[in-house]
C-alpha positions as CSV (number, residue, x, y, z in Angstrom):
1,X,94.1,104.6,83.3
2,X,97.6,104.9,82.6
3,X,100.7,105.3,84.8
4,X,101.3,109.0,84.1
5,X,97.5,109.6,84.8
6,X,97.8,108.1,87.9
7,X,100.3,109.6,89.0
8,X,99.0,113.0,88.5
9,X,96.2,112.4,90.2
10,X,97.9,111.5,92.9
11,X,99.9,114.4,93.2
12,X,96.7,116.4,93.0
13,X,95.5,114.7,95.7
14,X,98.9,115.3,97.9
15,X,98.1,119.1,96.7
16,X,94.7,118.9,98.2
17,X,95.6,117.7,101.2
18,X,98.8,120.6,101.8
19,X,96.0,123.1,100.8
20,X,93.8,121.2,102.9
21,X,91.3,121.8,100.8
22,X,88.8,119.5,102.5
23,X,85.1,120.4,100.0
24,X,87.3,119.0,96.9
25,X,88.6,115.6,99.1
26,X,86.0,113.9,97.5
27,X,87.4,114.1,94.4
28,X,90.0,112.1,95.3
29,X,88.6,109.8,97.8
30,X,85.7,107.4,97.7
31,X,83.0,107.7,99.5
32,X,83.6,104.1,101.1
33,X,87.0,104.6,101.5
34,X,88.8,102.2,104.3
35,X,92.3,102.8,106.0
36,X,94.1,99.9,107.1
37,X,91.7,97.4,106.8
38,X,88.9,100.2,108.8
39,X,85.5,101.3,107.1
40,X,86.1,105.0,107.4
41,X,84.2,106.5,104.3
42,X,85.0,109.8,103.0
43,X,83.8,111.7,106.3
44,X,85.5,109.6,108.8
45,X,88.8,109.8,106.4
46,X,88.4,113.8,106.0
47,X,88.0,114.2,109.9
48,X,91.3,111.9,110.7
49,X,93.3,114.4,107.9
50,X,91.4,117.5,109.9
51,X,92.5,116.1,113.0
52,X,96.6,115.4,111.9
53,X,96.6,119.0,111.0
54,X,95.0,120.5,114.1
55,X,97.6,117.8,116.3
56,X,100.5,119.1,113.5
57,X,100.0,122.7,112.2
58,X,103.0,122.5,109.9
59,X,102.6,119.5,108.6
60,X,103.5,118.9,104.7
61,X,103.2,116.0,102.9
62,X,106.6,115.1,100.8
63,X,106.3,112.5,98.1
64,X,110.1,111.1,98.0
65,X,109.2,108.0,96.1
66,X,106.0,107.2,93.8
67,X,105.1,104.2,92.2
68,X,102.3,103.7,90.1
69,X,100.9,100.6,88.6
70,X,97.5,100.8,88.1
71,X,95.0,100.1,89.6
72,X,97.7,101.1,92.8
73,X,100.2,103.5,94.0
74,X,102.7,103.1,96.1
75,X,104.4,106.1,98.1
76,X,106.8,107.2,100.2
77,X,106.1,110.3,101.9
78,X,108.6,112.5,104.2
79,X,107.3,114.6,106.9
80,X,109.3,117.5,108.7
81,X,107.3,118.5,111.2
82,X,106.5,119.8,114.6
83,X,103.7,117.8,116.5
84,X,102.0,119.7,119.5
85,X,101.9,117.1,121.5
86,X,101.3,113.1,121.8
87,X,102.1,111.7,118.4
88,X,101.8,107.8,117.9
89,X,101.8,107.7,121.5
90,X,104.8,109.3,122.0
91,X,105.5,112.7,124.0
92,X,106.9,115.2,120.9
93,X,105.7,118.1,122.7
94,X,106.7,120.5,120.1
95,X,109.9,119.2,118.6
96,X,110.5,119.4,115.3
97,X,110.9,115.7,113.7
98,X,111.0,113.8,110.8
99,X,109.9,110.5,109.9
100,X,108.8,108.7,106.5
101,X,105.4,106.8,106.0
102,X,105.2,104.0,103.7
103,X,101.8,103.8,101.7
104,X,100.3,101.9,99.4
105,X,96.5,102.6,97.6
106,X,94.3,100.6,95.6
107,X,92.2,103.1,92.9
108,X,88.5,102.5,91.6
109,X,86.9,104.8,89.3
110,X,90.1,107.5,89.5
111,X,89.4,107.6,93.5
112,X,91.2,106.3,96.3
113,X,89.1,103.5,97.6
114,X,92.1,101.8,100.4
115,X,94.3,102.7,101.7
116,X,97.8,101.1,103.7
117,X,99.8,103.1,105.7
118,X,102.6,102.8,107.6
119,X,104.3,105.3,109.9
120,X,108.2,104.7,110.9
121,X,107.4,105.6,114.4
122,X,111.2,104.3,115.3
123,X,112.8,107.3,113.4
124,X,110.3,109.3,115.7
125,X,111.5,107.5,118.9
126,X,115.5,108.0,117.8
127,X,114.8,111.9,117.6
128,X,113.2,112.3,121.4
C-alpha cells in the first residue's frame, strides 16, 4: 500500500466516523482491533465511538496533521467541542473546549488493527 492510499483511507475512515456511520466501521477497523494496548475488537471499539458521541453531541474529528508511512499513520486530530458532562474525569458540564489528541495506528490488510491515542487533557484543564 502506498502513502497516498493510506492516507485516503484514513480520511475515509475520519469521514465515517463524523457521519457516524457505525454498519460501514468495519471497513475500516479490524475485527481484533486493540486501543492502547486493550483487546477491544471491532464491537467494543464501535461502542466506545457510540458512547464519545452520546457523552459529546458535537463532536468532529479535525485532522490537523497526517503522517503516513505504511504500514502506520500518525495523526493529529483537533476537537472543538462541547462535552455534557464528565470528560477525562474532569467537570466540562457543557462548555465548549478544545483539545488535540495525538494518535498513532498500525494497518493490516487496509484495516486499522491498533491503535495509540493520546488526549491533551491539560489543554482541557487550562479552559475550566
Amino acid at each position: 500500500m502506498t502513502r497516498n492510499e493510506l492516507s485516503d483511507i484514513y480520511r475515509d475512515y475520519i469521514a465515517c466516523l463524523n457521519r457516524q456511520d457505525w454498519p460501514q466501521l468495519g471497513q475500516f477497523v479490524a475485527d481484533d482491533v486493540h486501543h492502547n494496548e486493550r483487546p477491544f475488537g471491532l464491537a467494543g471499539y464501535r461502542a466506545m465511538l457510540e458512547q464519545d458521541f452520546r457523552e459529546i453531541p458535537d463532536l468532529y474529528f479535525n485532522v490537523e496533521l497526517l503522517i503516513s508511512d505504511p504500514p502506520y499513520i500518525a495523526s493529529r486530530l483537533k476537537f472543538e467541542c462541547t462535552p455534557k458532562g464528565q470528560f477525562l474525569g474532569l467537570a466540562v458540564n457543557g462548555k465548549r473546549v478544545s483539545f488535540a489528541e495525538n494518535v498513532f495506528y498500525l494497518f493490516q490488510d487496509a484495516k486499522i488493527w491498533r491503535v495509540w491515542s493520546v488526549i491533551d487533557k491539560a489543554a482541557i484543564e487550562a479552559q475550566l
